[in-house]
N, C-alpha and C positions, 0 to 999 in steps of 0.2 A: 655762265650767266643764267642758263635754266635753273641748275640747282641752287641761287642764290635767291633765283624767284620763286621756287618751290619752298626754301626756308619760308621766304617771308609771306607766305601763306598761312602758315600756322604760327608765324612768330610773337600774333597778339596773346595767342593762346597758351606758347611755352612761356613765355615772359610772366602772365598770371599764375600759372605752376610756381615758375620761383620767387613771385613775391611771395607768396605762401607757404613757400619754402623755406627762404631766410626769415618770414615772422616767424614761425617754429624755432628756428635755430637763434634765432635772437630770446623769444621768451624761455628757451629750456635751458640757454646757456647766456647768461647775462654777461656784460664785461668780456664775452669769450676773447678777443683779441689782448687782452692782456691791459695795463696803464700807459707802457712805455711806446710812443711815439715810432713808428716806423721807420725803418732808414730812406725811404724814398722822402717822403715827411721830412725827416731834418735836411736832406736836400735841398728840397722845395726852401722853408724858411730862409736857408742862405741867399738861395737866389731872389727871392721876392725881397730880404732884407738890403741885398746890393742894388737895388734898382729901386730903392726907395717907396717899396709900397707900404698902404697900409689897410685895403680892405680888401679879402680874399674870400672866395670859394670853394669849396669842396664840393665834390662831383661824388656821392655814395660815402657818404660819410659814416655812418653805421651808428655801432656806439661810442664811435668819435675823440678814441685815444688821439688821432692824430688834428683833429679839431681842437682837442683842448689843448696840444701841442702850439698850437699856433696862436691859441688866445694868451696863454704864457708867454710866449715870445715876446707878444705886444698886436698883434694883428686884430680887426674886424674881421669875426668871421661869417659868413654864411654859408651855413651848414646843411645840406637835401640829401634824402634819400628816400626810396618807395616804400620803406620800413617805417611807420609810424611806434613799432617795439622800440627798435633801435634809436631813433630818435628820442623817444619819454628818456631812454636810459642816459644819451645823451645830457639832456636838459637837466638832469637828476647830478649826474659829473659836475656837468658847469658850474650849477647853482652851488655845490658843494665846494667850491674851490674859488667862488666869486668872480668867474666868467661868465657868468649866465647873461640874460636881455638887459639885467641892471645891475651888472659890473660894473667897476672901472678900469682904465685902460683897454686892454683887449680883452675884448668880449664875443660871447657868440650868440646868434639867431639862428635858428629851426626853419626848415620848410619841406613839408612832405610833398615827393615831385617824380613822376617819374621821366628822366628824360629820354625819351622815344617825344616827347613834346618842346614846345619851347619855352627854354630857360626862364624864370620867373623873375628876370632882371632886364633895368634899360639896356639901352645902347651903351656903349664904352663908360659900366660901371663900377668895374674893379678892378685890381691894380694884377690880381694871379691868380690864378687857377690851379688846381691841383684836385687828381684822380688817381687813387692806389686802385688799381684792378677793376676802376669800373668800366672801361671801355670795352675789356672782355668780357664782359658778361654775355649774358642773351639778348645778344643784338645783330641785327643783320649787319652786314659789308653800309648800304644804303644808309641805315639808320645811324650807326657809327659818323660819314659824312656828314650829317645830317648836325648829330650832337656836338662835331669842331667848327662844325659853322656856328652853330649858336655860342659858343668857347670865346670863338672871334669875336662875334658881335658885341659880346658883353662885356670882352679886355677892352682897357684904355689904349693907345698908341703907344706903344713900346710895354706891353703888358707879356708876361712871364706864364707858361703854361708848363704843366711839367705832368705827364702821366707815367702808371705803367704799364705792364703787358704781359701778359704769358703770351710767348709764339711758340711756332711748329716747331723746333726742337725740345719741346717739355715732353717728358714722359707720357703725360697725359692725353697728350695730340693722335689721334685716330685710334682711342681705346677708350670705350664702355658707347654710348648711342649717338650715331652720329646722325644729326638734325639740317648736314648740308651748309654752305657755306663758310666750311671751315667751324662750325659750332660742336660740339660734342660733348657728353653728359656723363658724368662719370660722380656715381656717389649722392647723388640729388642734385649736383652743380652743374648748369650747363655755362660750357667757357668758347668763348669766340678765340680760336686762338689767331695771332699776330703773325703774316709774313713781313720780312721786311720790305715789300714793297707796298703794301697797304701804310704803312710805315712813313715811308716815302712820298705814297699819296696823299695819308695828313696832312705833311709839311707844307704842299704845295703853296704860294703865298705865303709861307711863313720863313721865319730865319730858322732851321734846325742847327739848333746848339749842341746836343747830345744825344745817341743813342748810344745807351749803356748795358751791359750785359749783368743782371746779379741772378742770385739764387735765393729764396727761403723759402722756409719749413722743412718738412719731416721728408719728402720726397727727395732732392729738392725741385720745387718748384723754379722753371728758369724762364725769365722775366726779363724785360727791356724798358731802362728807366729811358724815358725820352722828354727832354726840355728843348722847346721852341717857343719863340718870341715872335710877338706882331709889327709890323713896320711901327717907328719911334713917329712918323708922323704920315699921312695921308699922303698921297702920291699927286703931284698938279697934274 
């Protein structure tokens, strides 16, 4: 607990590093992630599509391969990240493909956000949620809580959440600077990695559907898709 309160001493200050960091790596590398939609991503669409949604969120959307993945589908998206780069590039995608703010069908909206705050939506306003790797990023134990409360607030009742994770079995986990908390910086990227029992204590109040093991990229990168659902209605 100390050293988690030691991170979060300095955690406003590494968090400004990397937004500054991914604006770099967004303007010198445009499009970096590629066109094609992420396997966590076509995931997510299955499930948000079996449970009859139709307005969704992304949690670090970037330059929003997997945003536009979802406005194709048919989804309402709303789309945040602390990357005002990554977002223009974003909106630049959309509009090119007729998902932009004046689409038709599924379309998507912008909002530059960082969440370490709260989410820029009412109470139980959308139907799913979805987060490829933003929960690992540079964020405290605390602050991570913090962001599934607000996750919750915002799903409807029987609303569809689906993130992922790199945890402590990733190559990555206790190599290049470690910031405490399970945080660690390696490359310019600091990454919060995942035990499964922090894991565990997301779900708390929630239905965990899945915790799934995959791999990507060049290391591999080894990641835990995790889908969990809000009670379908309010507790008497």
């Amino acid at each position: 607990m100390a050293e988690a309160d030691a991170w979060a001493e300095s955690g406003r200050e590494l968090g400004e590093v990397q937004r500054e960091h991914w604006e770099r790596t967004y303007g010198e590398h445009p499009g970096m992630y590629g066109e094609e939609p992420s396997e966590p991503a076509v995931h997510a669409a299955g499930v948000f599509r079996a449970a009859g949604a139709r307005e969704v969120l992304e949690l670090g959307a970037g330059h929003g391969r997997d945003a536009l993945y979802f406005a194709r589908a048919g989804f309402d998206v709303l789309a945040v990240d602390f990357s005002p780069v990554g977002l223009e590039q974003l909106r630049r995608g959309a509009d090119a493909r007729g998902v932009g703010a004046r689409g038709v069908g599924g379309r998507i909206t912008t909002a530059v956000h960082d969440v370490r705050t709260p989410l820029p939506l009412g109470d139980a306003s959308v139907d799913g949620v979805f987060a490829h790797m933003l929960l690992c990023m540079a964020l405290s134990t605390r602050e991570i809580h913090g962001l599934v409360g607000e996750v919750r607030r915002v799903l409807r009742p029987g609303g569809s959440f689906v993130y992922t994770v790199r945890h402590t079995a990733d190559a990555h986990y206790g190599a290049g600077t470690g910031h405490g908390d399970d945080v660690w910086e390696h490359g310019g990227f600091a990454v919060h990695f995942f035990s499964r029992a922090l894991v565990d204590a997301l779900a708390k109040g929630w239905t965990l559907r899945e915790v799934r093991p995959f791999e990507e990229g060049g290391l591999p990168r080894r990641l835990w898709r995790v889908t969990q659902t809000t009670p379908s209605a309010a507790p008497e």
